[in-house]
C-alpha positions in Angstrom: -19.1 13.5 9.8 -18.9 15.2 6.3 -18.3 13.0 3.8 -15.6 14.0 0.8 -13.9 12.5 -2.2 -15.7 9.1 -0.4 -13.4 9.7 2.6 -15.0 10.7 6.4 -13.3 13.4 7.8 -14.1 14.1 11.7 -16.3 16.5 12.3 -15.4 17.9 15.6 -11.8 19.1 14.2 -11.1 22.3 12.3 -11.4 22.1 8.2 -7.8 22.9 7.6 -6.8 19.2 9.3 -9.8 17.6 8.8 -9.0 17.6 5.1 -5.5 15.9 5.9 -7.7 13.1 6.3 -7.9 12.5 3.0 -5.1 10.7 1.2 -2.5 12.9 -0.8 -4.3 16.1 1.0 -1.6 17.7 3.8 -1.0 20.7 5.6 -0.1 22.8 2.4 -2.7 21.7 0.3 -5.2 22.2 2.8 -4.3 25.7 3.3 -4.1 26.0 -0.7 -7.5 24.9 -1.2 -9.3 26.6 1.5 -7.7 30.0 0.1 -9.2 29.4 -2.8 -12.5 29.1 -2.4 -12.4 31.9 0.7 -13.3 29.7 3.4 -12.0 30.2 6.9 -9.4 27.7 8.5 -10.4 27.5 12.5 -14.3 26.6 11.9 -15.4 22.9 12.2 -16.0 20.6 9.1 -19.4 20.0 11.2 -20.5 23.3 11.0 -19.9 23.7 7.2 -22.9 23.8 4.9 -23.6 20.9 2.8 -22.8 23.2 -1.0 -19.5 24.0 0.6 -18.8 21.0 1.2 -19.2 19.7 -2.7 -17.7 22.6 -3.4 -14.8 21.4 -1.9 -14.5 18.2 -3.2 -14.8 19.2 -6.4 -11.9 21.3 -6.3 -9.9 18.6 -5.0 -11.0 16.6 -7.5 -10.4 18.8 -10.0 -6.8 19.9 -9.0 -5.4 17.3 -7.4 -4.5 13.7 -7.5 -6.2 12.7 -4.1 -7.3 9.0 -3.0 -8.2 6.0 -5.2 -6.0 7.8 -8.4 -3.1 8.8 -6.3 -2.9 5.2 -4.9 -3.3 3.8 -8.4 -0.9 6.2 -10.1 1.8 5.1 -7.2 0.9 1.3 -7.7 1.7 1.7 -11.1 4.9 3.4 -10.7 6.3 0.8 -8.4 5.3 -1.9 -10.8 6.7 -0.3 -13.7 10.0 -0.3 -11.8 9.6 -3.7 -11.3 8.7 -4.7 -14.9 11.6 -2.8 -16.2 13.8 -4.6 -13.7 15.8 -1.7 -13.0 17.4 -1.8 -9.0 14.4 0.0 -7.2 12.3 -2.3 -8.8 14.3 -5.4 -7.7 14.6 -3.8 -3.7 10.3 -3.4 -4.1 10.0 -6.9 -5.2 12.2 -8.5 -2.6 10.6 -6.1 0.3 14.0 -4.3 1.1 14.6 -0.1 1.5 14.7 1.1 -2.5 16.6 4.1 -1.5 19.9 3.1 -0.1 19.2 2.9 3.9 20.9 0.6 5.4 19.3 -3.1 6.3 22.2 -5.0 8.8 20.3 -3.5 11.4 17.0 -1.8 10.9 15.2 -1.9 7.8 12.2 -3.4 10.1 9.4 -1.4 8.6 10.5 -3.1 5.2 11.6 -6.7 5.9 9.2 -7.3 8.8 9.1 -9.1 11.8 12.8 -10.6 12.8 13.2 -14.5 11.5 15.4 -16.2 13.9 18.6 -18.3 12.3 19.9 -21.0 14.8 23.2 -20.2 15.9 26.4 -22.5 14.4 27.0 -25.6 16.7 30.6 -25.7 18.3 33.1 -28.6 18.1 32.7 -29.9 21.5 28.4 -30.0 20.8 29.6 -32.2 17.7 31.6 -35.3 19.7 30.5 -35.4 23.2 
């Protein structure tokens, strides 16, 4: 398993997803990258040689936001919402959909598993 930007991509799959692997790295970057630096899409990240592979991770590096500073750089954003107390940042603090779905039904993703309410007791449950 080649190793790059401190992520393990699989071996045994062609470059151009193998690099998906790593975080903020899709499809269209992929492509992007391996353009530019001339290497071909359909051969394994097994069978690339060890300088190609730096090579490649420094030009992610380089170019992109990938990983650990792409997840920081997002953390901060959401907690700069919050700070600022503006309506995104009060749907990210209480756990709800920021972006206007809506949460009477689904929203599970977000609010997690369901919390069961007891139902209201009737009259007759009351005096007999």
């Amino acid at each position: 398993m080649p190793r790059i930007a401190g992520v393990d991509i699989p071996g045994n799959k062609r470059i151009v997803v193998a690099l998906t692997y790593i975080y903020g790295v899709g499809k269209v970057i992929s492509k992007e990258v391996l353009d530019s630096l001339q290497i071909d899409e359909n051969i394994r990240a097994k069978d690339l040689p060890e300088d190609t592979i730096s090579a490649l991770g420094s030009h992610l590096g380089k170019k992109y936001m990938i990983e650990g500073q792409l997840r920081r750089h997002e953390s901060q954003n959401i907690s700069r919402l919050k700070n600022i107390l503006c309506y995104r940042g009060l749907r990210h603090r209480q756990g709800l959909p920021a972006r206007g779905q809506r949460t009477k039904t689904n929203a599970r993703t977000r609010k997690g598993r369901k919390k069961t309410v007891a139902g209201k007791k009737s009259v007759k449950d009351m005096h007999g």
